[in-house]
C-alpha positions as CSV (number, residue, x, y, z in Angstrom):
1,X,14.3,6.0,-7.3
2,X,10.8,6.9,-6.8
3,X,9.1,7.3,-3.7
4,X,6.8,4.5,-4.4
5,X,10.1,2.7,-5.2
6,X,11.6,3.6,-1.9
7,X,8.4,2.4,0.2
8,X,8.3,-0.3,-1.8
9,X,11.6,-1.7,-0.7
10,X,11.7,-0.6,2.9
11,X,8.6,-2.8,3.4
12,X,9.9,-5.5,1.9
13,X,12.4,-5.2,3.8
14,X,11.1,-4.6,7.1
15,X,8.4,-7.0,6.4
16,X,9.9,-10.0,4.9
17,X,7.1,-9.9,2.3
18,X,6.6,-8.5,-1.6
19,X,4.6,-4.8,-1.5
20,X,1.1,-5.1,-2.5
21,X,0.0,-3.7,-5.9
22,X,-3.5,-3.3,-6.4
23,X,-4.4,-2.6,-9.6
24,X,-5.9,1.0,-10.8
25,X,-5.1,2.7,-7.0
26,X,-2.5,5.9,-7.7
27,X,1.0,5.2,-6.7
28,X,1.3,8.3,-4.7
29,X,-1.7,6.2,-2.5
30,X,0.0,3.5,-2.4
31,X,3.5,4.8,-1.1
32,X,1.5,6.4,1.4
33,X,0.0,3.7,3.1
34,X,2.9,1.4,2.8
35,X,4.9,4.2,4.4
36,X,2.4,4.3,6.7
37,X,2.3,0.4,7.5
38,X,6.4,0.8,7.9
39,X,6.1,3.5,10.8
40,X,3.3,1.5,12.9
41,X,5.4,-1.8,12.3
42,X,2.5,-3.8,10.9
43,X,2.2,-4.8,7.8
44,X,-1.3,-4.7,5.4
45,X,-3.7,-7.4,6.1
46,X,-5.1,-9.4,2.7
47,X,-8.2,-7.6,3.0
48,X,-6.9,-4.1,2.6
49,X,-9.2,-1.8,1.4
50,X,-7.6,0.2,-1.1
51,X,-10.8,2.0,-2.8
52,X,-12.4,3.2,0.7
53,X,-13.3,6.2,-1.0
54,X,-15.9,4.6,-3.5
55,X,-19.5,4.9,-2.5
56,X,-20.5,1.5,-1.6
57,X,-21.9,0.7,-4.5
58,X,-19.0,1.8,-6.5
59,X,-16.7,-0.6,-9.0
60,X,-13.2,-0.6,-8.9
């Protein structure tokens, strides 16, 4: 198993809901921020910004 595999279940699990998987964000990124959710017990809200590192005017 991956990492992103591994945060991927334990927030499933802790959370009762499917893992989020934006499209074209890095998986490393995305392990960390749903490791992240699992240690502060919340999970992500819908409106989630995975690309807060674009400019503003950026297109993901």
């Amino acid at each position: 198993m991956t990492r992103l595999d591994d945060a991927q279940a334990a927030y499933g699990l802790a959370f009762g809901l499917a893992p989020p998987e934006p499209w074209g964000v890095d998986d490393l990124r995305i392990a960390q921020v749903l490791e992240q959710a699992f240690f502060e017990r919340t999970p992500l809200p819908e409106s989630f910004d995975w690309w807060e590192s674009l400019p503003p005017d950026g297109v993901a």
